[in-house]
C-alpha positions as CSV (number, residue, x, y, z in Angstrom):
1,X,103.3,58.6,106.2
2,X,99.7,59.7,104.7
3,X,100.0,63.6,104.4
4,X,96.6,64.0,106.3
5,X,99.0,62.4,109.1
6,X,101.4,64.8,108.1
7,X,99.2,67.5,108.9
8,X,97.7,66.7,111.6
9,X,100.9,66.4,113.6
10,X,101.6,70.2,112.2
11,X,98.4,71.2,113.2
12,X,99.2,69.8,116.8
13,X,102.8,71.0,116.7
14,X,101.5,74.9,116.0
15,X,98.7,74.5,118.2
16,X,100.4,73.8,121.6
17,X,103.8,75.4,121.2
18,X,102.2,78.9,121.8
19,X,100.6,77.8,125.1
20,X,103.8,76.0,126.3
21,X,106.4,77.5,128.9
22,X,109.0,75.3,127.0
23,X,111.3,77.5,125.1
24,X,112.0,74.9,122.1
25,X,112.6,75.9,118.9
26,X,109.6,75.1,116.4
27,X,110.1,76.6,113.1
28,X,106.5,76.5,112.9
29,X,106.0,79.5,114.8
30,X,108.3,82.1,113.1
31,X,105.1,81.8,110.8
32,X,103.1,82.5,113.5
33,X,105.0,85.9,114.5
34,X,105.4,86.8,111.3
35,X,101.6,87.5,111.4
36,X,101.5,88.6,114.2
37,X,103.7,91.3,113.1
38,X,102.2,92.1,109.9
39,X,98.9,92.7,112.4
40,X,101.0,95.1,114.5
41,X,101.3,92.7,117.3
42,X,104.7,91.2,117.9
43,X,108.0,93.5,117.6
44,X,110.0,90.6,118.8
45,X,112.6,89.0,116.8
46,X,111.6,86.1,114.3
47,X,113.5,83.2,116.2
48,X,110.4,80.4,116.6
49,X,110.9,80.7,120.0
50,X,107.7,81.1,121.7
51,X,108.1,83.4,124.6
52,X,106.1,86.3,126.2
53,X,105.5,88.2,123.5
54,X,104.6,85.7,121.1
55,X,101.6,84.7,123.6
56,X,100.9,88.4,124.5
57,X,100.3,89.4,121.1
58,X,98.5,85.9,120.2
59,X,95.9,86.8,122.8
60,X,95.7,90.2,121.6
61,X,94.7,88.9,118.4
62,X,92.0,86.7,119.5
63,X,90.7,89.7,121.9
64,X,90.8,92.1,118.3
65,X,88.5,89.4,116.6
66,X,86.3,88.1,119.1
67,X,88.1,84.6,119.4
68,X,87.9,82.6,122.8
69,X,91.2,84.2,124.2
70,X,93.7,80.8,125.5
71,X,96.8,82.0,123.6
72,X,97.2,79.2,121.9
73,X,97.0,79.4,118.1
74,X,94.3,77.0,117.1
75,X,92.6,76.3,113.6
76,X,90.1,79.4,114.7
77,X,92.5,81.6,115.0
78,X,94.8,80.6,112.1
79,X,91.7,81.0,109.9
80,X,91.6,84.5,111.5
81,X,94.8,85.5,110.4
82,X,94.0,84.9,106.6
83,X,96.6,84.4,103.9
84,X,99.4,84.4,107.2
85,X,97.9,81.9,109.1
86,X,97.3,79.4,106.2
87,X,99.6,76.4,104.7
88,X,102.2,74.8,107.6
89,X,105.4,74.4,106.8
90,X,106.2,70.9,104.9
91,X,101.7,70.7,103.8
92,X,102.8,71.8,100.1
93,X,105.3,73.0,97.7
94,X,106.6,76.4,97.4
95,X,107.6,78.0,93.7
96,X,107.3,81.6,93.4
97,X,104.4,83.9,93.9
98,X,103.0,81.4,96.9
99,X,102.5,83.5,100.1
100,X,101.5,81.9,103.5
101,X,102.6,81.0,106.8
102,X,104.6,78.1,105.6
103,X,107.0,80.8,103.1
104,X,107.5,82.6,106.6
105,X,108.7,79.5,107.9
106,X,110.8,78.8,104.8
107,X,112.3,82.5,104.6
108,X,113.1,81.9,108.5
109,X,114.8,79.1,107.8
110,X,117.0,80.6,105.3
111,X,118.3,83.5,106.9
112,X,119.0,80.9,109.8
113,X,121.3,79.1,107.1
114,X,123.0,82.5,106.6
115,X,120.7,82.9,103.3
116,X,119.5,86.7,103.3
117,X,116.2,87.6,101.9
118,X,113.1,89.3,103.5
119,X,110.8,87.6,106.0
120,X,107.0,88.4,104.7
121,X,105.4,85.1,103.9
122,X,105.8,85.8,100.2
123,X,108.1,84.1,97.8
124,X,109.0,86.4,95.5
125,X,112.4,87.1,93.3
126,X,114.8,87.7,96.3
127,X,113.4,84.6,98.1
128,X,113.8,82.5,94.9
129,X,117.2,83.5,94.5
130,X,118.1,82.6,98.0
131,X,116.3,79.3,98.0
132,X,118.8,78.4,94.8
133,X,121.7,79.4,96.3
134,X,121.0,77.6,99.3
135,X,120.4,74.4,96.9
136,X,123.2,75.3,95.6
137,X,125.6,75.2,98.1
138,X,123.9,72.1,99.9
139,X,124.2,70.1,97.0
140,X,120.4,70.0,96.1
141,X,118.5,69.9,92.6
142,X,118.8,73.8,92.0
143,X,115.0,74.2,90.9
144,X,114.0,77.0,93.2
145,X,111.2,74.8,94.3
146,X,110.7,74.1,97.8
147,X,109.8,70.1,98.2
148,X,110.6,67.2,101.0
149,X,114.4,67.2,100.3
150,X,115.1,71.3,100.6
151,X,113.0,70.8,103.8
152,X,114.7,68.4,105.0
153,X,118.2,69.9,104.8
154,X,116.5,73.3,105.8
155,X,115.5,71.9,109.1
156,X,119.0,69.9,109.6
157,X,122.2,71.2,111.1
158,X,122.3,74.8,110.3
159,X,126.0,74.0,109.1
160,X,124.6,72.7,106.0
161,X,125.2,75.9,103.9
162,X,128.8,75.4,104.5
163,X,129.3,71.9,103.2
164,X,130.9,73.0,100.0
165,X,133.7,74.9,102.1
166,X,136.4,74.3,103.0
167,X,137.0,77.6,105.3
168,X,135.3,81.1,105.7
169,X,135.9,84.8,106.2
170,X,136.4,86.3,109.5
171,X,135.7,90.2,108.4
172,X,137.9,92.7,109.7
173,X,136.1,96.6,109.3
174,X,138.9,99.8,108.3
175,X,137.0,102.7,107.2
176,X,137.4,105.0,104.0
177,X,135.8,108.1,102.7
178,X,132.6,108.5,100.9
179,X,131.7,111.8,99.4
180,X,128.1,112.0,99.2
181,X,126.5,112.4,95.5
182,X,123.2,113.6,93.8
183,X,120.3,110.5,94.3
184,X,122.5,109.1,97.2
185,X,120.5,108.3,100.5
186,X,121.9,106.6,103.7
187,X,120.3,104.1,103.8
188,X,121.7,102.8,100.2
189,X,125.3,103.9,101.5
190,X,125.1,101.4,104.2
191,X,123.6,98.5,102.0
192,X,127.0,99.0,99.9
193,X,128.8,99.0,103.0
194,X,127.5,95.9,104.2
195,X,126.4,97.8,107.6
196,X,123.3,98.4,108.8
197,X,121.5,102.5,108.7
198,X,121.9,102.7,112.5
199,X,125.6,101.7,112.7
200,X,126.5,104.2,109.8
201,X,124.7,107.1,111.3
202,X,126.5,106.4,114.5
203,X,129.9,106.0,112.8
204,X,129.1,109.6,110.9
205,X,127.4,111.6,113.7
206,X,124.4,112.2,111.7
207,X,120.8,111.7,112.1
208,X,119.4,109.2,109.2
209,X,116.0,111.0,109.0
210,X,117.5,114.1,108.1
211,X,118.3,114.8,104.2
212,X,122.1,114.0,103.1
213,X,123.6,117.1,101.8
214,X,126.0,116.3,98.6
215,X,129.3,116.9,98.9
216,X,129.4,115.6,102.7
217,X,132.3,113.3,103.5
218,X,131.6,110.1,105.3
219,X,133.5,107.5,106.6
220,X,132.3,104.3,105.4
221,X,133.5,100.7,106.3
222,X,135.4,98.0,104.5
223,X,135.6,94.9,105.0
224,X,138.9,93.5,105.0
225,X,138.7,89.4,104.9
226,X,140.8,87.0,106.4
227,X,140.6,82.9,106.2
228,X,139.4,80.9,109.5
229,X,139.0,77.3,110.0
230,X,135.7,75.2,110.6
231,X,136.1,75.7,113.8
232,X,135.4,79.9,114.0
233,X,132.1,79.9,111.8
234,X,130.1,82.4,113.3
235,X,126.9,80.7,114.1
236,X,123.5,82.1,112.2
237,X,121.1,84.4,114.0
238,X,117.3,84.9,114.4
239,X,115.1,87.5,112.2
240,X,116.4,90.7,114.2
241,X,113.5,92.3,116.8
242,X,111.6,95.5,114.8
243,X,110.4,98.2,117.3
244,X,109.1,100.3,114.7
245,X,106.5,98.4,113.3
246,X,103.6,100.0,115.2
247,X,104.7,103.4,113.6
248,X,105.2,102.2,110.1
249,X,101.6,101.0,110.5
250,X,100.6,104.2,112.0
251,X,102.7,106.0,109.1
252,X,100.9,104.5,106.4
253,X,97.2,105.2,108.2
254,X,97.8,108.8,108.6
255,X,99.3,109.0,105.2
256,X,96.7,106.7,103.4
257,X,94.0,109.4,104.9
258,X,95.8,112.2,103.1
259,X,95.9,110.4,99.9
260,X,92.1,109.2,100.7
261,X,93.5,105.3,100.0
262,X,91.9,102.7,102.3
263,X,94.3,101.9,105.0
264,X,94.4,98.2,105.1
265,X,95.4,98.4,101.3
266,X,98.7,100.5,102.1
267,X,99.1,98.4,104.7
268,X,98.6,95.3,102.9
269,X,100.6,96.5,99.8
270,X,103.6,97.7,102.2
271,X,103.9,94.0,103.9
272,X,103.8,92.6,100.6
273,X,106.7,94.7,99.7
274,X,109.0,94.9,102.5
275,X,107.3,93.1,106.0
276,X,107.5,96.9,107.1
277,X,111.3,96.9,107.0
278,X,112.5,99.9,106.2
279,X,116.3,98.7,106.2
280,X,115.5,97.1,103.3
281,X,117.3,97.7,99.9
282,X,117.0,95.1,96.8
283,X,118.9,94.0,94.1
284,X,118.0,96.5,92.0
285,X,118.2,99.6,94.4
286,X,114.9,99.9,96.0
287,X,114.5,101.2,99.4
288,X,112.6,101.1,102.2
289,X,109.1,100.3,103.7
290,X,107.4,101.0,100.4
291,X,110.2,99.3,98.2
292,X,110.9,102.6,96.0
293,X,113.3,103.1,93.3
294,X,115.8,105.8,93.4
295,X,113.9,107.1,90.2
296,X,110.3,107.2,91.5
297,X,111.3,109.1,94.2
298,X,112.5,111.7,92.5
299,X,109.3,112.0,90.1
300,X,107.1,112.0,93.3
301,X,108.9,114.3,94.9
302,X,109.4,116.5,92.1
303,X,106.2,116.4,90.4
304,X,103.4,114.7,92.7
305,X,104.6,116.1,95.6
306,X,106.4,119.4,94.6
307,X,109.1,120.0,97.5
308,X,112.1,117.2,99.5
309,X,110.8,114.5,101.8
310,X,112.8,112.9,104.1
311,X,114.8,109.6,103.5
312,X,112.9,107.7,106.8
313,X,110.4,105.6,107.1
314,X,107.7,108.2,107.4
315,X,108.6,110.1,104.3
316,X,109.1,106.9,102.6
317,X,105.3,106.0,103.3
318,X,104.8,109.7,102.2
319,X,106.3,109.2,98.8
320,X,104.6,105.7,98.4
321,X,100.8,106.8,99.2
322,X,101.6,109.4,96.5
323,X,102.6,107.7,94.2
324,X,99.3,105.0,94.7
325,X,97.2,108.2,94.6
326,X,98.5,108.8,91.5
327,X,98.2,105.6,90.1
328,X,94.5,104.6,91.1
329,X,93.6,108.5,89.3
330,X,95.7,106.8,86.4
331,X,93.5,103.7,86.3
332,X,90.4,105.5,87.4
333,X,90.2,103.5,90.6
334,X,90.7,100.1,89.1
335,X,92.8,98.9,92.2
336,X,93.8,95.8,90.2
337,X,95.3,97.9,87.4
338,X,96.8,100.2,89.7
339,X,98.5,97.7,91.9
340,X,100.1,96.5,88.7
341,X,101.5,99.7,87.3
342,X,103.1,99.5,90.7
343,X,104.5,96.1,89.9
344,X,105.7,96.2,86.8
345,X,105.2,99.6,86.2
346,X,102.5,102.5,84.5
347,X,103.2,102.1,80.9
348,X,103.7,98.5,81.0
349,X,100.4,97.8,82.3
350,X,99.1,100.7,79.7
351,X,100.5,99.1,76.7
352,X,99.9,95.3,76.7
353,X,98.1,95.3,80.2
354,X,99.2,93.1,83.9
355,X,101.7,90.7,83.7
356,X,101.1,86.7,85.2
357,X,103.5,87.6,88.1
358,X,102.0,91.2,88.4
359,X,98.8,88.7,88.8
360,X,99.9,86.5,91.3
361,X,101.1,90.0,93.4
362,X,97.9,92.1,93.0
363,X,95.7,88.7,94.4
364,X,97.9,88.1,97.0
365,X,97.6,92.0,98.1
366,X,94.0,92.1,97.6
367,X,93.9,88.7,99.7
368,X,95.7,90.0,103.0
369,X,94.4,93.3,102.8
370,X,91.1,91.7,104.0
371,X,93.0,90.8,107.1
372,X,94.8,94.4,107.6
Protein backbone atom coordinates (compact mmCIF):
# COMPACT_ATOMS: atom_id res chain seq x y z
CA UNK A 1 0.00 0.00 0.00
CA UNK A 2 1.39 3.59 -1.03
CA UNK A 3 2.33 5.24 2.35
CA UNK A 4 0.31 8.42 1.35
CA UNK A 5 -2.59 5.62 1.60
CA UNK A 6 -1.04 4.73 4.71
CA UNK A 7 -1.48 7.93 6.09
CA UNK A 8 -4.41 8.96 5.10
CA UNK A 9 -6.18 5.98 6.71
CA UNK A 10 -4.22 7.24 10.13
CA UNK A 11 -5.27 10.58 9.54
CA UNK A 12 -8.90 9.29 9.36
CA UNK A 13 -8.44 6.74 12.14
CA UNK A 14 -7.18 9.69 14.70
CA UNK A 15 -9.63 12.01 13.37
CA UNK A 16 -13.01 10.27 14.19
CA UNK A 17 -12.16 8.07 17.09
CA UNK A 18 -12.22 11.19 19.49
CA UNK A 19 -15.83 12.12 18.32
CA UNK A 20 -17.03 8.48 18.51
CA UNK A 21 -19.18 7.02 21.51
CA UNK A 22 -17.55 3.62 20.53
CA UNK A 23 -15.13 2.63 23.19
CA UNK A 24 -12.54 0.69 20.88
CA UNK A 25 -9.23 0.58 21.42
CA UNK A 26 -7.08 2.77 18.91
CA UNK A 27 -3.56 2.96 19.84
CA UNK A 28 -3.58 6.08 18.03
CA UNK A 29 -5.08 7.97 20.68
CA UNK A 30 -2.77 7.21 23.72
CA UNK A 31 -0.83 9.86 21.50
CA UNK A 32 -3.45 11.95 21.57
CA UNK A 33 -3.80 12.03 25.55
CA UNK A 34 -0.48 12.06 26.08
CA UNK A 35 -0.71 15.70 24.80
CA UNK A 36 -3.29 16.33 26.17
CA UNK A 37 -1.66 15.69 29.37
CA UNK A 38 1.55 17.36 28.76
CA UNK A 39 -1.02 20.60 28.13
CA UNK A 40 -2.60 20.00 31.59
CA UNK A 41 -5.76 18.66 30.15
CA UNK A 42 -6.36 14.98 30.56
CA UNK A 43 -5.44 13.21 34.13
CA UNK A 44 -6.99 10.01 32.79
CA UNK A 45 -5.14 6.92 32.37
CA UNK A 46 -3.17 6.30 28.95
CA UNK A 47 -5.32 3.27 27.71
CA UNK A 48 -6.35 4.70 23.85
CA UNK A 49 -9.67 4.43 24.96
CA UNK A 50 -11.48 7.48 23.97
CA UNK A 51 -13.89 8.26 26.67
CA UNK A 52 -15.23 11.56 28.47
CA UNK A 53 -12.23 12.84 29.34
CA UNK A 54 -10.31 12.39 26.39
CA UNK A 55 -13.20 14.55 24.49
CA UNK A 56 -13.51 17.03 27.43
CA UNK A 57 -10.01 17.93 27.40
CA UNK A 58 -9.81 17.74 23.39
CA UNK A 59 -12.42 20.52 23.38
CA UNK A 60 -10.74 22.42 26.01
CA UNK A 61 -7.79 22.53 23.89
CA UNK A 62 -9.40 23.85 20.86
CA UNK A 63 -11.36 26.44 23.17
CA UNK A 64 -7.48 27.45 24.68
CA UNK A 65 -6.40 28.13 20.97
CA UNK A 66 -9.21 29.47 19.19
CA UNK A 67 -9.91 26.24 17.13
CA UNK A 68 -13.61 25.49 15.88
CA UNK A 69 -14.54 23.44 19.10
CA UNK A 70 -16.13 19.58 17.61
CA UNK A 71 -13.91 17.44 19.81
CA UNK A 72 -12.66 15.67 17.30
CA UNK A 73 -8.92 15.90 16.78
CA UNK A 74 -8.44 17.07 13.17
CA UNK A 75 -5.19 18.14 11.16
CA UNK A 76 -6.00 21.82 12.83
CA UNK A 77 -5.81 20.76 15.92
CA UNK A 78 -2.91 18.28 15.67
CA UNK A 79 -0.83 21.13 14.20
CA UNK A 80 -1.96 22.96 17.35
CA UNK A 81 -0.47 20.59 19.61
CA UNK A 82 3.08 20.96 18.05
CA UNK A 83 5.86 18.40 18.42
CA UNK A 84 2.85 15.99 20.33
CA UNK A 85 0.49 16.15 17.85
CA UNK A 86 2.91 15.35 14.90
CA UNK A 87 4.04 11.90 13.15
CA UNK A 88 1.14 8.88 13.60
CA UNK A 89 2.03 5.86 14.65
CA UNK A 90 3.35 3.47 11.71
CA UNK A 91 4.18 7.16 9.15
CA UNK A 92 8.04 6.69 10.03
CA UNK A 93 10.71 5.08 11.83
CA UNK A 94 11.64 5.63 15.31
CA UNK A 95 15.61 5.48 16.62
CA UNK A 96 16.49 7.44 19.46
CA UNK A 97 16.13 11.15 20.15
CA UNK A 98 12.69 11.19 17.86
CA UNK A 99 9.86 12.73 19.96
CA UNK A 100 6.23 12.87 18.68
CA UNK A 101 2.87 11.54 18.94
CA UNK A 102 3.78 8.38 17.26
CA UNK A 103 6.79 7.55 20.29
CA UNK A 104 3.60 8.05 22.66
CA UNK A 105 1.90 5.55 20.84
CA UNK A 106 5.06 3.24 20.71
CA UNK A 107 5.85 3.72 24.58
CA UNK A 108 1.98 2.87 25.11
CA UNK A 109 2.35 -0.05 23.43
CA UNK A 110 5.22 -1.26 25.35
CA UNK A 111 4.14 -0.92 28.73
CA UNK A 112 0.97 -2.72 27.33
CA UNK A 113 3.43 -5.70 26.45
CA UNK A 114 4.61 -5.50 30.12
CA UNK A 115 7.74 -3.38 28.74
CA UNK A 116 8.29 -0.46 31.49
CA UNK A 117 9.63 2.79 30.42
CA UNK A 118 8.11 6.36 30.63
CA UNK A 119 5.26 7.62 28.40
CA UNK A 120 6.40 11.23 27.05
CA UNK A 121 6.55 11.09 23.36
CA UNK A 122 10.32 10.94 23.51
CA UNK A 123 12.58 8.11 22.78
CA UNK A 124 15.28 8.35 24.85
CA UNK A 125 17.77 5.74 26.66
CA UNK A 126 15.09 3.91 28.85
CA UNK A 127 12.68 3.70 25.79
CA UNK A 128 15.52 2.24 23.67
CA UNK A 129 16.32 -0.28 26.09
CA UNK A 130 12.84 -1.40 26.39
CA UNK A 131 12.17 -1.46 22.68
CA UNK A 132 15.35 -4.05 22.57
CA UNK A 133 14.19 -6.08 25.10
CA UNK A 134 10.95 -6.34 23.76
CA UNK A 135 12.72 -7.39 20.24
CA UNK A 136 14.31 -9.48 22.17
CA UNK A 137 11.99 -11.57 23.68
CA UNK A 138 9.64 -11.49 20.47
CA UNK A 139 12.15 -12.82 18.39
CA UNK A 140 12.82 -9.57 16.34
CA UNK A 141 16.18 -8.02 14.73
CA UNK A 142 17.36 -6.42 18.14
CA UNK A 143 18.26 -2.96 16.47
CA UNK A 144 16.42 -0.63 18.80
CA UNK A 145 14.79 0.73 15.70
CA UNK A 146 11.13 0.97 15.45
CA UNK A 147 10.13 -0.23 11.58
CA UNK A 148 6.97 -2.31 10.04
CA UNK A 149 7.87 -5.61 11.77
CA UNK A 150 8.24 -4.25 15.64
CA UNK A 151 4.95 -2.54 14.73
CA UNK A 152 3.45 -5.18 13.67
CA UNK A 153 4.14 -7.53 16.66
CA UNK A 154 3.51 -4.37 18.88
CA UNK A 155 -0.01 -4.15 17.76
CA UNK A 156 -0.57 -8.07 17.85
CA UNK A 157 -1.66 -10.22 20.75
CA UNK A 158 -0.32 -8.60 23.84
CA UNK A 159 1.04 -12.21 24.68
CA UNK A 160 3.75 -11.72 22.33
CA UNK A 161 6.40 -10.75 25.01
CA UNK A 162 5.97 -14.07 26.46
CA UNK A 163 6.65 -16.28 23.49
CA UNK A 164 10.08 -17.22 24.70
CA UNK A 165 8.51 -18.61 28.03
CA UNK A 166 7.77 -21.32 28.91
CA UNK A 167 6.03 -20.11 32.49
CA UNK A 168 6.04 -16.94 34.68
CA UNK A 169 6.21 -15.65 38.25
CA UNK A 170 3.23 -15.28 40.33
CA UNK A 171 4.86 -12.80 43.14
CA UNK A 172 4.07 -13.46 46.66
CA UNK A 173 4.94 -10.02 48.97
CA UNK A 174 6.70 -10.84 52.94
CA UNK A 175 8.10 -7.86 54.27
CA UNK A 176 11.63 -7.13 55.90
CA UNK A 177 13.26 -4.24 57.61
CA UNK A 178 14.88 -1.33 56.16
CA UNK A 179 16.83 1.05 58.27
CA UNK A 180 16.85 4.26 56.65
CA UNK A 181 20.47 5.80 55.54
CA UNK A 182 22.07 9.28 54.78
CA UNK A 183 20.96 10.27 50.80
CA UNK A 184 18.02 7.71 51.07
CA UNK A 185 14.53 9.09 49.97
CA UNK A 186 11.21 7.13 49.77
CA UNK A 187 10.63 7.36 46.87
CA UNK A 188 14.01 5.45 45.81
CA UNK A 189 13.12 2.88 48.74
CA UNK A 190 10.11 1.82 46.92
CA UNK A 191 11.70 1.69 43.37
CA UNK A 192 14.04 -1.10 45.07
CA UNK A 193 11.13 -2.57 46.46
CA UNK A 194 9.36 -2.96 43.42
CA UNK A 195 6.22 -0.96 45.06
CA UNK A 196 4.99 2.00 44.26
CA UNK A 197 5.60 5.60 46.86
CA UNK A 198 1.86 5.43 47.85
CA UNK A 199 1.78 1.68 48.84
CA UNK A 200 5.11 2.10 50.99
CA UNK A 201 3.89 5.12 52.77
CA UNK A 202 0.80 3.25 53.65
CA UNK A 203 2.57 0.11 54.66
CA UNK A 204 4.96 2.56 57.06
CA UNK A 205 2.44 5.03 58.35
CA UNK A 206 4.37 7.92 57.13
CA UNK A 207 3.67 10.78 55.01
CA UNK A 208 5.97 10.74 51.75
CA UNK A 209 6.25 14.62 51.56
CA UNK A 210 7.77 14.73 54.80
CA UNK A 211 11.73 14.28 55.14
CA UNK A 212 12.95 10.57 56.14
CA UNK A 213 14.80 10.72 59.28
CA UNK A 214 17.99 8.23 59.23
CA UNK A 215 17.98 5.62 61.37
CA UNK A 216 14.01 5.03 60.95
CA UNK A 217 13.05 1.33 60.55
CA UNK A 218 10.72 0.50 57.75
CA UNK A 219 9.17 -2.48 56.67
CA UNK A 220 9.79 -2.97 53.10
CA UNK A 221 8.42 -5.84 50.74
CA UNK A 222 9.93 -8.82 49.09
CA UNK A 223 8.97 -10.43 46.58
CA UNK A 224 8.89 -14.01 46.99
CA UNK A 225 8.40 -15.86 43.37
CA UNK A 226 6.60 -18.83 42.56
CA UNK A 227 6.20 -20.68 38.87
CA UNK A 228 2.53 -20.60 37.15
CA UNK A 229 1.49 -21.91 33.99
CA UNK A 230 0.34 -20.09 30.65
CA UNK A 231 -2.72 -20.14 31.85
CA UNK A 232 -2.26 -17.47 35.17
CA UNK A 233 -0.30 -14.62 33.18
CA UNK A 234 -1.55 -11.57 34.57
CA UNK A 235 -2.81 -9.58 31.72
CA UNK A 236 -0.91 -6.04 30.93
CA UNK A 237 -2.51 -2.79 32.02
CA UNK A 238 -3.04 0.79 30.67
CA UNK A 239 -0.63 3.90 31.47
CA UNK A 240 -2.03 4.36 35.22
CA UNK A 241 -4.53 7.75 35.63
CA UNK A 242 -2.21 10.99 37.08
CA UNK A 243 -4.26 13.32 39.23
CA UNK A 244 -1.49 15.50 40.03
CA UNK A 245 -0.55 16.74 36.85
CA UNK A 246 -2.33 20.18 37.13
CA UNK A 247 -0.16 20.82 40.27
CA UNK A 248 3.09 19.64 38.94
CA UNK A 249 2.27 22.31 36.24
CA UNK A 250 1.31 24.74 38.79
CA UNK A 251 4.52 23.76 40.87
CA UNK A 252 6.81 24.53 38.20
CA UNK A 253 4.91 28.13 37.27
CA UNK A 254 5.13 29.35 40.75
CA UNK A 255 8.67 28.04 41.12
CA UNK A 256 9.83 29.16 37.61
CA UNK A 257 8.60 32.88 38.80
CA UNK A 258 10.95 32.64 41.84
CA UNK A 259 13.87 31.61 39.82
CA UNK A 260 12.65 34.31 37.03
CA UNK A 261 12.84 31.22 34.23
CA UNK A 262 10.05 31.34 31.63
CA UNK A 263 7.37 28.95 32.55
CA UNK A 264 6.77 27.04 29.49
CA UNK A 265 10.54 26.22 29.46
CA UNK A 266 10.29 24.36 32.96
CA UNK A 267 7.49 23.02 31.85
CA UNK A 268 8.70 21.89 28.60
CA UNK A 269 12.07 20.73 30.13
CA UNK A 270 10.09 18.67 32.98
CA UNK A 271 7.82 16.73 30.24
CA UNK A 272 10.87 15.99 28.47
CA UNK A 273 12.27 14.53 31.52
CA UNK A 274 9.68 12.63 33.27
CA UNK A 275 5.87 13.35 31.45
CA UNK A 276 5.38 15.01 35.04
CA UNK A 277 5.75 11.75 36.78
CA UNK A 278 7.08 12.11 39.85
CA UNK A 279 7.08 8.23 40.73
CA UNK A 280 9.68 8.05 38.41
CA UNK A 281 13.23 6.76 39.28
CA UNK A 282 15.83 5.66 36.33
CA UNK A 283 18.52 3.38 35.91
CA UNK A 284 20.87 5.39 37.19
CA UNK A 285 18.96 6.77 40.39
CA UNK A 286 17.26 9.84 39.37
CA UNK A 287 14.08 10.86 40.78
CA UNK A 288 11.20 12.51 40.31
CA UNK A 289 9.40 15.22 38.12
CA UNK A 290 12.59 17.04 37.36
CA UNK A 291 14.69 13.68 36.91
CA UNK A 292 17.39 14.66 39.70
CA UNK A 293 20.37 12.77 40.85
CA UNK A 294 20.79 11.92 44.39
CA UNK A 295 24.00 14.09 44.11
CA UNK A 296 22.54 17.24 42.59
CA UNK A 297 20.21 17.48 45.20
CA UNK A 298 22.40 17.60 47.73
CA UNK A 299 24.58 20.51 45.98
CA UNK A 300 21.36 22.45 45.44
CA UNK A 301 20.21 22.10 48.61
CA UNK A 302 23.39 22.64 50.30
CA UNK A 303 24.80 25.34 48.29
CA UNK A 304 22.09 27.02 45.94
CA UNK A 305 19.57 26.67 48.13
CA UNK A 306 21.19 26.74 51.66
CA UNK A 307 18.55 24.78 54.03
CA UNK A 308 16.32 20.78 53.42
CA UNK A 309 13.60 20.62 50.80
CA UNK A 310 11.21 18.18 50.84
CA UNK A 311 11.41 14.82 48.80
CA UNK A 312 7.75 15.62 46.88
CA UNK A 313 6.96 16.77 43.94
CA UNK A 314 6.86 20.44 44.85
CA UNK A 315 10.24 20.48 46.40
CA UNK A 316 11.50 18.46 43.60
CA UNK A 317 10.46 21.33 41.16
CA UNK A 318 12.01 23.55 43.88
CA UNK A 319 15.45 21.88 43.59
CA UNK A 320 15.14 21.71 39.71
CA UNK A 321 14.29 25.53 38.91
CA UNK A 322 17.42 26.05 41.12
CA UNK A 323 19.48 24.32 39.76
CA UNK A 324 18.40 25.94 35.93
CA UNK A 325 18.82 29.27 37.68
CA UNK A 326 22.09 28.38 38.27
CA UNK A 327 22.87 27.07 35.09
CA UNK A 328 21.53 29.79 32.69
CA UNK A 329 23.91 32.49 35.26
CA UNK A 330 26.57 29.75 34.34
CA UNK A 331 26.08 30.15 30.61
CA UNK A 332 25.04 33.76 30.78
CA UNK A 333 21.61 32.99 29.58
CA UNK A 334 22.58 30.87 26.65
CA UNK A 335 19.48 28.54 27.15
CA UNK A 336 21.04 26.09 24.63
CA UNK A 337 24.18 25.70 26.65
CA UNK A 338 22.33 25.62 29.79
CA UNK A 339 19.95 22.95 28.73
CA UNK A 340 22.98 20.97 28.01
CA UNK A 341 24.97 21.23 31.17
CA UNK A 342 21.63 19.81 32.34
CA UNK A 343 22.05 16.96 30.00
CA UNK A 344 25.12 15.80 30.13
CA UNK A 345 26.24 17.89 32.75
CA UNK A 346 28.21 21.72 33.63
CA UNK A 347 31.71 20.76 33.03
CA UNK A 348 31.11 18.64 30.18
CA UNK A 349 29.49 21.17 28.20
CA UNK A 350 32.41 23.64 29.58
CA UNK A 351 35.22 21.60 28.43
CA UNK A 352 34.65 20.24 24.83
CA UNK A 353 31.00 21.90 24.52
CA UNK A 354 27.11 19.92 23.84
CA UNK A 355 27.13 16.56 22.95
CA UNK A 356 25.00 15.21 19.51
CA UNK A 357 22.44 13.55 21.92
CA UNK A 358 22.58 16.70 24.35
CA UNK A 359 21.59 18.27 20.71
CA UNK A 360 18.86 16.29 19.72
CA UNK A 361 17.35 16.95 23.66
CA UNK A 362 17.94 20.78 23.84
CA UNK A 363 15.88 21.04 20.17
CA UNK A 364 13.35 18.86 21.15
CA UNK A 365 12.85 21.10 24.46
CA UNK A 366 13.16 24.23 22.75
CA UNK A 367 10.50 22.79 20.14
CA UNK A 368 7.60 21.88 22.70
CA UNK A 369 8.22 24.60 24.81
CA UNK A 370 6.62 26.80 22.09
CA UNK A 371 3.54 24.72 22.75
CA UNK A 372 3.68 24.94 26.77
Amino acid sequence: MPLRIMLACALAAAGLAAASPARALNPQQAGLQVALRAQGLYNGPIDALVGPQTVAGVRAFQREQGLRITGKVDATTRRALGPLGRHLFGSRQLVRGEFGWDVAVLQFLLVRHGVKVPVNGYLDRPTLLGLRHFQRNARLDVDGIGGPRTFAVLRGKRVTVHLVQTAVRIVKTKTRVYVVKPGDSLTAIAHGAGVSLTALAKLNHVDPARVLVIGKRLRVPVRVEASASAAERPQAVAVPATSNTTSVRASLDRWAAVYGIDPSLARALAWMESGYNNTLVSSVGAQGVMQLLPTTWDYVETVLIGHPVAHDADGNVHVGMAYLHHLLAAFDGNETLALSAWYQGEKSVRDGGPLEVSKIFVANVLALRKRM
